[in-house]
C-alpha positions as CSV (number, residue, x, y, z in Angstrom):
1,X,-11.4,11.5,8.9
2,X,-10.1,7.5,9.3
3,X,-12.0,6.1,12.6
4,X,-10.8,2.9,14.5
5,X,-13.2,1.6,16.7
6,X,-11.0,2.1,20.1
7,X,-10.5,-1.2,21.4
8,X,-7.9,-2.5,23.9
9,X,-5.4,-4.4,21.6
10,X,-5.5,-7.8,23.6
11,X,-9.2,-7.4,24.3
12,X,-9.5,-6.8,20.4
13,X,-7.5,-10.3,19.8
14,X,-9.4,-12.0,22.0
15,X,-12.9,-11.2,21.1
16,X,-11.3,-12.2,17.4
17,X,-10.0,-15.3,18.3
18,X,-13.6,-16.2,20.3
19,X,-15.6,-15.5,17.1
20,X,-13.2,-17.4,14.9
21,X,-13.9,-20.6,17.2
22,X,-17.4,-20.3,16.8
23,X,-18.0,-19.4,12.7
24,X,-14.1,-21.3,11.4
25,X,-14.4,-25.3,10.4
26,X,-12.1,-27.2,13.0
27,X,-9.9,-27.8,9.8
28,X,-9.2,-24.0,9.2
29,X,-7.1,-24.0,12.7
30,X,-5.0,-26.6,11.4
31,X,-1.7,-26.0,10.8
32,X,-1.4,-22.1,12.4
33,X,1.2,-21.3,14.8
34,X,0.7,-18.2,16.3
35,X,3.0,-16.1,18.6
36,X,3.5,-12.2,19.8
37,X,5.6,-10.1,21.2
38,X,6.4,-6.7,22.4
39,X,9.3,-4.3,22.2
40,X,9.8,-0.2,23.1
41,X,12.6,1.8,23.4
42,X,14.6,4.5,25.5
43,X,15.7,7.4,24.0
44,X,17.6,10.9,24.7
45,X,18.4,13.3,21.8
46,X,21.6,14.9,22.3
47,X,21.7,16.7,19.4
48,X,19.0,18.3,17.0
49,X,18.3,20.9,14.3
50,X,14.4,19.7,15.4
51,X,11.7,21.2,17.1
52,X,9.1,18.7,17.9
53,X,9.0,17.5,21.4
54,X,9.7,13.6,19.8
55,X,13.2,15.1,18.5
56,X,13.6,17.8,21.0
57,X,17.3,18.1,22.2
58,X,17.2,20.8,24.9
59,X,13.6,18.5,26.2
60,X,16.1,15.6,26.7
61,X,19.2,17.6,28.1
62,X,16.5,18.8,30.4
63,X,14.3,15.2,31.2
64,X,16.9,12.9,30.1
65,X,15.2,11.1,27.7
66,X,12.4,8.9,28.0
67,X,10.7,5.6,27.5
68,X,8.7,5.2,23.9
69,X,7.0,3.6,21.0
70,X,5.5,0.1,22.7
71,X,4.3,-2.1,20.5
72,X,2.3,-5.5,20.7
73,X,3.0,-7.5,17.8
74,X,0.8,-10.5,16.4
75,X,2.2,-13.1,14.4
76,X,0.7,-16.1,12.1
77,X,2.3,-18.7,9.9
78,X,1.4,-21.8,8.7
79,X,3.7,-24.9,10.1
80,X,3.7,-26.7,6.9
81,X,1.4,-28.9,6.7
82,X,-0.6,-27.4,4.0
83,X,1.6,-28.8,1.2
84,X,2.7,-26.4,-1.2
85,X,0.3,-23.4,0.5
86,X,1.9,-21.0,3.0
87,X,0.9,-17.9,5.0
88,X,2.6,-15.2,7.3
89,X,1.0,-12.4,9.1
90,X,2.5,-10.0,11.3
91,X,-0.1,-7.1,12.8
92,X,1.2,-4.2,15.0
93,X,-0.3,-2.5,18.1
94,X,0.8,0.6,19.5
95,X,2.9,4.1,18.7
96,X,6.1,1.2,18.2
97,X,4.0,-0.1,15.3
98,X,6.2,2.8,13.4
99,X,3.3,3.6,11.5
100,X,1.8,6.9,10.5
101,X,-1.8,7.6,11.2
102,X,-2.4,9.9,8.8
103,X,-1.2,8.2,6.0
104,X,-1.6,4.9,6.9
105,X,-4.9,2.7,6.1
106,X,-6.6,2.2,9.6
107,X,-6.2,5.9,10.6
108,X,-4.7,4.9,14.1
109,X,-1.5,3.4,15.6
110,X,-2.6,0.1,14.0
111,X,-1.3,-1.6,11.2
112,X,-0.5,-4.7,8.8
113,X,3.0,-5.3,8.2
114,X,2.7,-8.5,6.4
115,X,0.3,-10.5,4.9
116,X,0.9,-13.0,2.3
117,X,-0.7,-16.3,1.0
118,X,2.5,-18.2,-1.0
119,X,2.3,-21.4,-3.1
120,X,5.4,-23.7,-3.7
121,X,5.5,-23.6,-7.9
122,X,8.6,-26.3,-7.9
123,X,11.1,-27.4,-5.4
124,X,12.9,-24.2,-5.9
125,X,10.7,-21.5,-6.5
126,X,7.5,-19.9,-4.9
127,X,4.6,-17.3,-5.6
128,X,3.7,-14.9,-3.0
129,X,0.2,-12.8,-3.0
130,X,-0.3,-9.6,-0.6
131,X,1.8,-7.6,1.5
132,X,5.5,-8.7,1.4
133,X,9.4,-7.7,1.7
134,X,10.4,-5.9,-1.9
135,X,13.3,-7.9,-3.1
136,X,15.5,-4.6,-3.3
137,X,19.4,-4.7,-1.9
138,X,19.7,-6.6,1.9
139,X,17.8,-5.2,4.8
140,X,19.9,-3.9,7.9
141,X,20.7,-5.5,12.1
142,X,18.2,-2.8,12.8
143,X,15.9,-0.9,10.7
144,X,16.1,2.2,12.8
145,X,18.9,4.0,13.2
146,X,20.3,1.3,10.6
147,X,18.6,2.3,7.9
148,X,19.3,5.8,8.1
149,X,20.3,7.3,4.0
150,X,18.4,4.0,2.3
151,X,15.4,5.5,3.3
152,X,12.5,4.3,1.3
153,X,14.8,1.5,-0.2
154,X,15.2,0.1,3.6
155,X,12.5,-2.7,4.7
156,X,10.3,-2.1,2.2
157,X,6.9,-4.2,2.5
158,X,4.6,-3.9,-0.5
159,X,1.2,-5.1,-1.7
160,X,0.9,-6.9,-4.9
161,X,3.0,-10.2,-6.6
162,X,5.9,-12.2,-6.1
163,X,8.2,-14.8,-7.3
164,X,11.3,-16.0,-6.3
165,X,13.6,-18.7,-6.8
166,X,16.8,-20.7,-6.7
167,X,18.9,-21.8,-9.3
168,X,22.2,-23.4,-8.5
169,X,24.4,-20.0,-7.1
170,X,21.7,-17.6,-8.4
171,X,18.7,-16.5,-6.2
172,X,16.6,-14.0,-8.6
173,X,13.0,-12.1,-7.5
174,X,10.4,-11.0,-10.3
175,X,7.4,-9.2,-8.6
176,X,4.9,-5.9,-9.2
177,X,3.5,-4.4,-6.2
178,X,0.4,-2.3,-7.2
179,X,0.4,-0.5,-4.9
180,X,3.0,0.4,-1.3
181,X,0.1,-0.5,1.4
182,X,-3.5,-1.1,1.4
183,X,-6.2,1.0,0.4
184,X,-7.0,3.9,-1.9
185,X,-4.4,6.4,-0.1
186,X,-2.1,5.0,2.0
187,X,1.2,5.6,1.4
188,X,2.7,4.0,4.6
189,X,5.4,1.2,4.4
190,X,5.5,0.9,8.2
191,X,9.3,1.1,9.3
192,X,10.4,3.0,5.8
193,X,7.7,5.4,6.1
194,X,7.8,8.9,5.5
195,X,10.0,8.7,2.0
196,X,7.0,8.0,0.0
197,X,4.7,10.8,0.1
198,X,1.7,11.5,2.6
199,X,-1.8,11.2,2.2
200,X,-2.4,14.4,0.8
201,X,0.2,14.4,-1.5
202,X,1.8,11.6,-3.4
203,X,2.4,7.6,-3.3
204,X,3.7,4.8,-5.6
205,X,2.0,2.3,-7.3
206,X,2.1,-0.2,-10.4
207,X,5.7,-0.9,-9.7
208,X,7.8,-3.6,-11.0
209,X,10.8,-4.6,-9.3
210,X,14.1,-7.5,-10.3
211,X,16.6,-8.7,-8.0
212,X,19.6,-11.4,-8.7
213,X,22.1,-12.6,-6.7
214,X,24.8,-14.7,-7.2
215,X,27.0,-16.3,-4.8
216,X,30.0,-16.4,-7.1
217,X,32.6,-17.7,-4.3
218,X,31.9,-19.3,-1.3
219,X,31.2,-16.5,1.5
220,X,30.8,-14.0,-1.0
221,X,27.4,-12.9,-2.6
222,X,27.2,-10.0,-5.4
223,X,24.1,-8.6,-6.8
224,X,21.7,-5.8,-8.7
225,X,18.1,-4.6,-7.8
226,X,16.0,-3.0,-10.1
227,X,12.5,-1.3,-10.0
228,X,10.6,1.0,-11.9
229,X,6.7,2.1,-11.0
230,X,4.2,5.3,-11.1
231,X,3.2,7.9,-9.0
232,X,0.3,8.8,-8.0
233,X,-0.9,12.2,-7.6
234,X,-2.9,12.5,-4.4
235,X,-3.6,16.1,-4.1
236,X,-7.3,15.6,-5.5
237,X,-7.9,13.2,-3.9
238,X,-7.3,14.5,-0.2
239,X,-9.3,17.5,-1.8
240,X,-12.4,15.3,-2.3
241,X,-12.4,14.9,-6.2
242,X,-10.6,12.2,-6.6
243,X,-11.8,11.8,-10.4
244,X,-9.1,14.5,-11.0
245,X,-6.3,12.5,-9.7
246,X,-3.6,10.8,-12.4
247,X,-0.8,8.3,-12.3
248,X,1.7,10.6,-14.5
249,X,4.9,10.7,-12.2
250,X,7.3,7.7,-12.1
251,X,10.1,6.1,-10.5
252,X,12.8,4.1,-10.6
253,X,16.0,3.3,-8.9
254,X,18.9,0.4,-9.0
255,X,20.8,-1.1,-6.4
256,X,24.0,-3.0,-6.6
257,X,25.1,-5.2,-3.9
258,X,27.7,-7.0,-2.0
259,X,27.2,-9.3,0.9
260,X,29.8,-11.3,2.8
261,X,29.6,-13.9,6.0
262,X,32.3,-15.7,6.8
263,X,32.4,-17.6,10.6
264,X,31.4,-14.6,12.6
265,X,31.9,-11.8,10.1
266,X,29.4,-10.3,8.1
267,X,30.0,-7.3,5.8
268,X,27.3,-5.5,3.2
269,X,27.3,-2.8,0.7
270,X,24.6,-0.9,-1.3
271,X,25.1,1.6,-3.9
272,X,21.2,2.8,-4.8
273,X,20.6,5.2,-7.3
274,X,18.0,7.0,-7.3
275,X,15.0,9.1,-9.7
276,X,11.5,10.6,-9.1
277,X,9.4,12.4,-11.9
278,X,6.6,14.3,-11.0
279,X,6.2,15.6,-14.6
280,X,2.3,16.1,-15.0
281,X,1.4,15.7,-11.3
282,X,-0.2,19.1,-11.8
283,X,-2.1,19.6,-8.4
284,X,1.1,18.6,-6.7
285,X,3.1,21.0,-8.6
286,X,0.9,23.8,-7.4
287,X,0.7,22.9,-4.0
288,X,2.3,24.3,-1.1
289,X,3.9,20.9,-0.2
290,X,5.6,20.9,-3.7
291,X,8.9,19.0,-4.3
292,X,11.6,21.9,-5.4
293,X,11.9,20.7,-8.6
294,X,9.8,18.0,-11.0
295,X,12.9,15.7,-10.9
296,X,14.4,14.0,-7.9
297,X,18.0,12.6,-8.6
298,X,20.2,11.3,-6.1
299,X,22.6,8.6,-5.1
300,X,23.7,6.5,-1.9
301,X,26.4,4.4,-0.6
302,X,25.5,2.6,2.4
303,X,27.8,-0.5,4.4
304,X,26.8,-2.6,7.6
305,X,29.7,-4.5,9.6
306,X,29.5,-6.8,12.0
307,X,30.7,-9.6,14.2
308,X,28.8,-12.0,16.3
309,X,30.3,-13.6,19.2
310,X,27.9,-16.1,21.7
311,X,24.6,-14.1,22.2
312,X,26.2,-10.9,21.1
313,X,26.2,-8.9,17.7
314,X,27.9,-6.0,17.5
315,X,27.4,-3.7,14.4
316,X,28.4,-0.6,12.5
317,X,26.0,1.3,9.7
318,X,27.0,4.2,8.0
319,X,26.6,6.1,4.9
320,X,27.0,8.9,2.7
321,X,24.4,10.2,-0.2
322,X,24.5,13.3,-2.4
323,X,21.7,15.3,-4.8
324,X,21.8,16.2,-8.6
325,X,18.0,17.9,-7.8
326,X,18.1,20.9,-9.5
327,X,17.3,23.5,-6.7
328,X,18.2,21.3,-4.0
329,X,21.9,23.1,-2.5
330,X,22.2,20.2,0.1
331,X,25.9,19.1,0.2
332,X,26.6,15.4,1.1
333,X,25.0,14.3,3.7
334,X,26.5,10.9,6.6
335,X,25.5,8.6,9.1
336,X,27.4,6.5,11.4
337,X,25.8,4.0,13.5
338,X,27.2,1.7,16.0
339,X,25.1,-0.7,18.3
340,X,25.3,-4.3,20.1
341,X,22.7,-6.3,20.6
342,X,22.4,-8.6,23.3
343,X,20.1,-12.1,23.1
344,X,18.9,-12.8,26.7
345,X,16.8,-15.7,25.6
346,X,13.2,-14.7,24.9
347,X,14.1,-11.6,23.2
348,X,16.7,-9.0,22.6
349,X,18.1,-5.9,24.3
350,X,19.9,-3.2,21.1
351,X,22.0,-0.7,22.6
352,X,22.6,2.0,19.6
353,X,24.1,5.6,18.7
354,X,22.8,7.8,16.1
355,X,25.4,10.9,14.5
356,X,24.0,12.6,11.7
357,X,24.4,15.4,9.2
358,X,21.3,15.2,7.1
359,X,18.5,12.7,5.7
360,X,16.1,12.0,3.3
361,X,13.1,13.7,3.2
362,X,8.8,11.9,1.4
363,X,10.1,13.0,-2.2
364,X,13.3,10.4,-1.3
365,X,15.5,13.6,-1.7
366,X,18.6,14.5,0.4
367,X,18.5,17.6,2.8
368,X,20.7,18.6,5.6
369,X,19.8,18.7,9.6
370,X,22.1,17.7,12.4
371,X,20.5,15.3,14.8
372,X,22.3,12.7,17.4
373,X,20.4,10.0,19.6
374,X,21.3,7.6,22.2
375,X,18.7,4.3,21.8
376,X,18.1,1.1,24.2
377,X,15.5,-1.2,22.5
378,X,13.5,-4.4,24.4
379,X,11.6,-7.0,23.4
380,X,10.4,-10.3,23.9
381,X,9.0,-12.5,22.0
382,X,6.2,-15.3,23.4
């Protein structure tokens, strides 16, 4: 079992910050800016094919809804003046930290969500080292509901390599993330969890990824994503012979691309294709939390609109993805999410609605389940 010494999270930062003072050279605060925030959310399920008192439709009709998920969120970057050196941090406090405990690495509603030390390698191009946004399609306004059927292939953050550059209309990524978060069995990717495995089950690792985009007319940006990794079988491990676990599955998945943004337009597309091989991830296989079959295959089509008018953004996502799984009888499944957001000055107010006919489930397969939400998110940022 993961312990976390139970601290209070600003009592935790503070006795941090007092020991830094006294052990840290002078010259090792230079050049950090550091800020936080906070955010949580309202909710009321009006509709669900789930049980759980978090998803609980007849709970809401009956309470209607309640106040969740607050989070306090640390932030560090450097302000420059390190030359070609950067560094960004964020850390996440709370059941809003959209983490899972069980699969994450500090055991607890705690968690890491960034952390990368970068070096400028020209005028145009940079190396980044640690945990930081997969170069895969174009993140969404939100990430939740937003991201809704790219789940998995939403905002990805990742721990390994990256390098990115420009080159006249072209912006192109090359990275390998070695693993999807830190430590020997975490499979949590913070917002885009739950698509990846559990701790007791699966997670990817050794993964290469390729991203180019090219803004071939003015307004108008067209691109691909590629990546390609293993699996890892954690079912020994979680069992406590971790000497029996093996890296035989794979992965791999493409996404093409369109983004437009023209005066106070924007407009996206994704098409992400996806596959999962479990082929020789034996103790997964035979385990009760088995996928239906040893090969995921399934595609998505997802699109974002939106138009921003003074301190307002207002926003459509929706989507539609279908399975070629062999035992999987899901039909297609959609989502359709509208929402505004509202900048008040320190922070934002997101008023969204959730309809939805299915999702995808931590083998990154499509299944069916009705499930509607009404959501008002806060925050502000300090």
């Amino acid at each position: 079992m993961k312990t976390l010494i139970k601290t209070p999270a600003m009592g935790l930062i503070a006795v941090s910050a007092a020991a830094a003072s006294l052990t840290l050279p002078t010259s090792a605060h230079a050049g950090a800016e550091l800020s936080a925030g906070v955010w949580w959310v309202y909710q009321n399920i009006t509709k669900s094919d789930f049980n759980s008192p978090a998803f609980n439709e007849d709970l809401d009709n009956e309470t209607g809804g309640n106040f969740a998920d607050p989070a306090l969120i640390i932030y560090a970057d450097d302000d420059g003046s390190y030359g070609p050196w950067h560094f960004s941090a964020e850390t996440r406090f709370g059941t809003g930290s959209f983490t899972d405990p069980s699969s994450n690495n500090s055991g607890d509603n705690l968690t890491v969500h960034k952390a990368w030390i970068g070096y400028d390698v020209t005028d145009d191009s940079s190396l980044k080292i640690g945990k930081s946004q997969v170069p895969f399609g174009w993140k969404t306004a939100n990430f939740w509901p937003g991201d809704g059927l790219q789940g998995g292939y939403g905002d990805q953050m990742d721990v390994g390599l990256k390098y990115s550059g420009d080159a006249g209309a072209f912006h192109y990524d090359v990275a390998y993330y070695h693993q999807d978060d830190w430590g020997e069995d975490s499979t949590d990717t913070v917002d885009d969890n739950g698509h990846w495995g559990s701790s007791d089950t699966y997670r990817k690792i050794k993964t290469g990824v390729v991203n180019l985009d090219w803004n071939f007319m003015e307004h108008h940006t067209v691109g691909v994503s590629a990546q390609y990794g293993r699996l890892q079988d954690l079912v020994p491990v979680a069992a406590g012979n971790p000497s029996a676990s093996n890296d035989d599955g794979s992965h791999r998945a493409y996404d093409l691309h369109y983004m437009f943004e023209k005066d106070n337009w924007t407009a996206k597309y994704r098409f992400i294709s996806v596959e999962r091989d479990f082929g020789g991830m034996d103790a997964l296989l035979a385990s009760a939390n088995a996928p239906v079959d040893d090969k995921i295959e399934n595609q998505r089509h997802v699109v974002e609109l939106g138009y921003n008018h003074d301190d307002w953004f207002y926003y459509i996502d929706a989507g539609v993805a279908s399975t070629d799984t062999t035992g999987n009888d899901a039909d297609d499944v959609e989502f359709f999410a509208p929402g505004v957001r509202y900048q008040y000055g320190p922070g934002w107010i997101y008023v969204e609605y959730l309809q939805s006919d299915g999702d995808i489930n931590a083998y990154g397969d499509v299944y069916e389940s009705d499930f509607n939400a009404f959501y008002v998110a806060f925050d502000f940022y300090f």
